[in-house]
C-alpha positions as CSV (number, residue, x, y, z in Angstrom):
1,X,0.0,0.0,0.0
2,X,2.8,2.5,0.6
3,X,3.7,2.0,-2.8
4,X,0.7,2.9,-4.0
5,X,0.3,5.9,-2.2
6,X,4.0,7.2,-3.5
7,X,2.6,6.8,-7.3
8,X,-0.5,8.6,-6.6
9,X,1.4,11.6,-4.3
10,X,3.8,11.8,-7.3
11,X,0.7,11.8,-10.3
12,X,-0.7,14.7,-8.4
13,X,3.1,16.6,-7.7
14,X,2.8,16.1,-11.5
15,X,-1.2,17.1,-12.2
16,X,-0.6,20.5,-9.9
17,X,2.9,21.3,-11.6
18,X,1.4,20.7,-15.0
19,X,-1.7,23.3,-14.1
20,X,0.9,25.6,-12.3
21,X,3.0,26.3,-15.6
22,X,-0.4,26.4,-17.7
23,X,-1.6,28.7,-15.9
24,X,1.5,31.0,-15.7
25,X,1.5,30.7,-19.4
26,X,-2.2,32.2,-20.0
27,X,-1.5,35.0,-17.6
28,X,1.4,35.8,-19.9
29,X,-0.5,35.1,-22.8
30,X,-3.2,37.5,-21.4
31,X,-0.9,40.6,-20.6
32,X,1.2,40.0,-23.7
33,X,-2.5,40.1,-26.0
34,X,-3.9,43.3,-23.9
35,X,-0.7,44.9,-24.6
36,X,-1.3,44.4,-28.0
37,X,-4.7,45.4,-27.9
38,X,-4.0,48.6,-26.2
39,X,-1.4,49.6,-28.7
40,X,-3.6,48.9,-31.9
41,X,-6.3,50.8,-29.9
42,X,-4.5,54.4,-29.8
43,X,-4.1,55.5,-34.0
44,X,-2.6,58.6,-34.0
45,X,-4.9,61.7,-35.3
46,X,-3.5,62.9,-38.0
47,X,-6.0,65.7,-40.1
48,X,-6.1,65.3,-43.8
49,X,-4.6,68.1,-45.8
50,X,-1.7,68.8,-42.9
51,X,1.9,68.5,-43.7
52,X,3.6,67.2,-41.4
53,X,7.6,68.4,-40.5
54,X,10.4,66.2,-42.3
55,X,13.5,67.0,-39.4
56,X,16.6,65.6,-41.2
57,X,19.5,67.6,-39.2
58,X,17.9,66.9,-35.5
């Protein structure tokens, strides 16, 4: 019986590590897509028929 209980301590060691990292990689996932989002969200306002300055010695 003690060897049982080893295999099955050890299958869920390996169940929680397993959700652990998942879930470490969707929060990445999650920050990395609403940074995304944010940047596509703020389009610079730039009105027709303005000129804007060429700089070439700054």
């Amino acid at each position: 019986m003690q060897r049982t209980d080893e295999i099955v301590a050890r299958a869920l060691a390996a169940v929680a590590a397993s959700k652990a990292l998942r879930e470490r990689h969707e929060q990445e996932r999650r920050e990395i897509y609403g940074r995304i989002e944010l940047a596509s969200l703020r389009t610079p306002n730039i009105p027709k028929g303005v000129q804007l300055p060429l700089r070439l010695n700054s």
